[in-house]
TIMI-948481 format. One record per residue (C-alpha): residue number from 1; residue in three letters; x, y, z. Coordinates in steps of 0.2 Angstrom, whole numbers. Example, Ala and Ser with C-alpha at 12.3 -4.5 7.8 and 13.67 -1.06 7.14 Angstrom:
1 ALA 62 -22 39
2 SER 68 -5 36
This chain:
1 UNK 59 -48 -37
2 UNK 58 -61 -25
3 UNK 39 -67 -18
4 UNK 46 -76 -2
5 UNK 36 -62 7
6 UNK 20 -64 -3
7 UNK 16 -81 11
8 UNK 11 -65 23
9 UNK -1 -55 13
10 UNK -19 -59 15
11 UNK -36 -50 7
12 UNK -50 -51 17
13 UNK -63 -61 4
14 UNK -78 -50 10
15 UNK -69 -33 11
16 UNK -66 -39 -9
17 UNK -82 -41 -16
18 UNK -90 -26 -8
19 UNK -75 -14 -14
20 UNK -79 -21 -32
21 UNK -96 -21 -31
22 UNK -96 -4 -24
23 UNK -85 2 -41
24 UNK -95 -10 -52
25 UNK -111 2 -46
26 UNK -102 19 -48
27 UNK -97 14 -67
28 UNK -111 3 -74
29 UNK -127 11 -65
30 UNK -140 5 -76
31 UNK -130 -2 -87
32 UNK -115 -1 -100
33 UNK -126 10 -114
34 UNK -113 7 -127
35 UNK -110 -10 -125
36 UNK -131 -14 -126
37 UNK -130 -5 -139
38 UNK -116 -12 -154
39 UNK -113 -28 -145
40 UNK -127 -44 -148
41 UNK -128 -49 -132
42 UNK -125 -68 -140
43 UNK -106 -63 -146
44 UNK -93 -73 -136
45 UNK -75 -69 -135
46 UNK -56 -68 -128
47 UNK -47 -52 -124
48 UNK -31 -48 -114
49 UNK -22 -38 -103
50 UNK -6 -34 -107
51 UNK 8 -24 -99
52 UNK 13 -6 -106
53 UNK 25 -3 -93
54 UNK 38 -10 -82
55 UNK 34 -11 -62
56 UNK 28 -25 -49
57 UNK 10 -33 -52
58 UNK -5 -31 -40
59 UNK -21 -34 -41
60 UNK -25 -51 -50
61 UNK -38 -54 -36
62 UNK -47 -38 -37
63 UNK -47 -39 -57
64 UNK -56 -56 -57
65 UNK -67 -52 -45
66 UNK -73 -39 -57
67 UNK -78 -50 -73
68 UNK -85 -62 -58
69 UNK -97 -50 -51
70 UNK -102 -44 -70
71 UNK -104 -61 -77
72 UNK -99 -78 -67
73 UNK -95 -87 -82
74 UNK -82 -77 -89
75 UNK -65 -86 -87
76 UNK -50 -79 -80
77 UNK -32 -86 -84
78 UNK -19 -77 -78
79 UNK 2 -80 -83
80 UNK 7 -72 -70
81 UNK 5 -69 -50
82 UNK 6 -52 -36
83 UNK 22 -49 -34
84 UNK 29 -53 -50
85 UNK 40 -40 -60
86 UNK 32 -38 -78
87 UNK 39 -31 -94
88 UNK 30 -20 -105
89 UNK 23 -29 -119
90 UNK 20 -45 -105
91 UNK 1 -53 -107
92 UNK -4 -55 -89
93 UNK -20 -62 -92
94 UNK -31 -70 -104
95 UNK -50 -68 -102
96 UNK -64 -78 -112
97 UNK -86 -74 -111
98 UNK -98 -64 -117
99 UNK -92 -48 -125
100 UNK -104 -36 -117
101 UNK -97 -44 -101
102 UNK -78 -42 -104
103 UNK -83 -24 -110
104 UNK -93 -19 -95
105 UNK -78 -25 -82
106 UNK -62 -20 -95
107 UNK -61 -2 -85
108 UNK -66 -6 -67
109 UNK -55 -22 -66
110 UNK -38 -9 -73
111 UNK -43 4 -62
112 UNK -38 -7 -48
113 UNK -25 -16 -56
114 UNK -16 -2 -62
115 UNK -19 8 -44
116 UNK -13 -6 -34
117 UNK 3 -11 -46
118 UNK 7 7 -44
119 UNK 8 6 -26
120 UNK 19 -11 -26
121 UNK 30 -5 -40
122 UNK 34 12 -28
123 UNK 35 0 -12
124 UNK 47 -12 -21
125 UNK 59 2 -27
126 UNK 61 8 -9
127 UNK 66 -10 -1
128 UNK 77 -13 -15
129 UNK 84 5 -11
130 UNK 85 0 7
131 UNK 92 -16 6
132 UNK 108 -23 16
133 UNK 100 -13 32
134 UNK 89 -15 46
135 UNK 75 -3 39
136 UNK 58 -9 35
137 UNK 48 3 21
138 UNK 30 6 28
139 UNK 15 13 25
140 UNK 4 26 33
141 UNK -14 33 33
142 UNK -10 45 18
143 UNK -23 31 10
144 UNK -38 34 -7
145 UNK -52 34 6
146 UNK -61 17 5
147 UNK -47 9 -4
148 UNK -33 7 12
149 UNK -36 -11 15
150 UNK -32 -14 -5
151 UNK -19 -1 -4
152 UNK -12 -8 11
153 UNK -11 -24 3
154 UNK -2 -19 -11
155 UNK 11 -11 1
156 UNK 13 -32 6
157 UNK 14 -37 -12
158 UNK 29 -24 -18
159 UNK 40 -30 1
160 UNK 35 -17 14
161 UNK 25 -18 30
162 UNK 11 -11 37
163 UNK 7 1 50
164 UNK -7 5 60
165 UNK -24 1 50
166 UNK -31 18 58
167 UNK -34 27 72
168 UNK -41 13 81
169 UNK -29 0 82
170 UNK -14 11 90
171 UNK -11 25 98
172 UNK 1 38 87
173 UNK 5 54 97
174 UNK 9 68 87
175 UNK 13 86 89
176 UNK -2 93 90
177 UNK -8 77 104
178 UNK 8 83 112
179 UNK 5 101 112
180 UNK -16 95 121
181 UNK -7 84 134
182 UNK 6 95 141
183 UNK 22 90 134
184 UNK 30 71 129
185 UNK 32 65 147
186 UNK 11 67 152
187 UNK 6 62 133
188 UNK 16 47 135
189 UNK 8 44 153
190 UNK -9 47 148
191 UNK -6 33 133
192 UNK 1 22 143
193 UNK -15 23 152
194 UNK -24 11 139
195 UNK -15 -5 145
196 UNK -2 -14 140
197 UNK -11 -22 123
198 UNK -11 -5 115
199 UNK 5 -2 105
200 UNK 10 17 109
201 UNK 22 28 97
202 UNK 28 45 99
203 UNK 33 57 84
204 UNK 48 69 88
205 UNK 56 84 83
206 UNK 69 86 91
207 UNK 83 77 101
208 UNK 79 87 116
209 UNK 62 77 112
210 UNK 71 61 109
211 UNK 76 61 126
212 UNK 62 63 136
213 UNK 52 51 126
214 UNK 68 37 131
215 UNK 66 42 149
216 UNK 49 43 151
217 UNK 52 24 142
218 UNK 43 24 125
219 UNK 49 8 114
220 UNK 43 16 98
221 UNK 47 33 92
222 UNK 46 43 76
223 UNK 60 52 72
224 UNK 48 67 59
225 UNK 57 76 47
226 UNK 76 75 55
227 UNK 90 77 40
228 UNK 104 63 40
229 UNK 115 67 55
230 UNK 101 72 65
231 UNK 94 55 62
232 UNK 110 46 66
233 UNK 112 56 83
234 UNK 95 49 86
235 UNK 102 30 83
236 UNK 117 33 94
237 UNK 108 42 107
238 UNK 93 26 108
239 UNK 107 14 110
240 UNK 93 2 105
241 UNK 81 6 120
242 UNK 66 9 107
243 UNK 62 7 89
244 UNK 64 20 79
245 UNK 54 26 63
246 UNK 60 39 51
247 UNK 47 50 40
248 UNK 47 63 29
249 UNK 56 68 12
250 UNK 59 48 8
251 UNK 59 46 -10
252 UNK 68 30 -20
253 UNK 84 42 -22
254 UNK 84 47 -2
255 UNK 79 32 4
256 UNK 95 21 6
257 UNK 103 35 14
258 UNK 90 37 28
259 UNK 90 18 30
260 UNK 109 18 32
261 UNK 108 29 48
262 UNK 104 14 56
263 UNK 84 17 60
264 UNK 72 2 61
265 UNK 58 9 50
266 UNK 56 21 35
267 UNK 37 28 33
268 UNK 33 34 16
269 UNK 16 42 11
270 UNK 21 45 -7
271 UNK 18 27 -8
272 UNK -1 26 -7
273 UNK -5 45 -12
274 UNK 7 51 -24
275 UNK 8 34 -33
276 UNK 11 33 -55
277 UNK -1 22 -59
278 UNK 7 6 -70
279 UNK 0 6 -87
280 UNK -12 -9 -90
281 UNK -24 -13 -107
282 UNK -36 -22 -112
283 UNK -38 -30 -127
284 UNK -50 -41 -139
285 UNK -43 -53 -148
């Protein structure tokens, strides 16, 4: 697929080495008792990771971060970059050091490599589903908790765009905020009560809803759950007054019909927690 859009994506160095090192602790503890055991700690070599599967890279960053963190003089060449659509059979990656090392990182480093390719190969089937229309695919906070800002990344890497980070970076007003507030007119009063910095979105229901959200002047509004002809009402009756976000049932067969309707955004939470991981190995050479 094309990587034009890849100049936007950004992982946060620090965030990096504490997710890894967080995974390198949960799976090495004390150390790799296997690897102390057959392996002399002197034996040097070259392994590789190799594609099983077709689907969209991710994770080239995070996997060498993990040989890094294990052992700083393990070399790390990749063939190939984030973003880039791979075939199975495809080596990715030649790494070269100490045995015991490569050993220790083999499983933590395609854990989150295959994890984040799954979520880019799922985002990239939707925009290529979607293209030729306005829609943008997003993600949402449906999120592997601890691992959103990596996920969220990999939503970047596979063509889509991101939400709100979490709850404190936005305001979302959803049914059941709508339900404490009063109704759509005094939720929407109350948010815009935050300031005019604050990005504010309502999720509706219904048309009826649809139009109180337009009067009462929202400019970003999630359209939950609406089939096809709902959703175009919804287009024609915004006559572009506000941005409007379609979610629920969106799968790479459903997709290109929702986006047709004409709406600005498609939100998809099968993308980060209902992903097919893509099958990566490791092998010595």
């Amino acid at each position: 697929m094309p990587t034009d859009h890849l100049q936007n994506t950004f992982l946060d160095p620090r965030l990096l080495r504490d997710v890894v090192a967080r995974a390198l602790a949960e799976d090495i503890g004390h150390g790799d008792l296997t690897s102390l055991t057959l392996v002399e700690p002197t034996a040097h070599g070259r392994a590789q990771i190799i594609a099983k599967a077709p689907g969209i890279l991710c994770g080239l960053p995070i996997g060498q971060e993990v040989f890094t963190q294990v052992d700083s003089s393990v070399a790390w060449s990749p063939f190939c970059i984030d973003g880039e659509s791979v075939a199975p059979g495809q080596v990715l990656v030649e790494i070269t050091g100490p045995v015991r090392a490569i050993l220790m990182g083999e499983r933590v480093a395609l854990n989150f490599m295959q994890q984040l390719s799954g979520v880019s190969t799922a985002t990239a089937a939707l925009v290529r589903a979607s293209a030729g229309t306005r829609a943008r695919i997003l993600d949402t906070r449906k999120t592997v908790p601890g691992l959103r800002a990596l996920q969220r990344y990999a939503v970047r890497v596979g063509g889509g765009v991101n939400h709100r980070f979490g709850l404190f970076d936005a305001i979302l007003i959803k049914e059941n905020h709508i339900a404490a507030a009063g109704g759509v007119v005094p939720a929407l009063k109350r948010a815009r009560a935050a300031g005019p910095m604050v990005q504010v979105e309502i999720e509706v229901e219904t048309l009826a809803q649809l139009d109180e959200a337009l009067a009462a002047g929202a400019d970003l509004i999630l359209l939950d759950n609406m089939d096809l002809e709902t959703l175009r009402q919804a287009v024609a009756r915004t006559e572009g007054r506000a941005k409007l976000e379609a979610s629920g049932g969106v799968t790479s067969e459903t997709v290109a019909a929702i986006a047709q309707t004409g709406v600005d955004f498609i939100s998809a939470g099968s993308l980060t927690h209902s992903l097919q991981a893509l099958d990566l190995s490791l092998r010595l050479l």
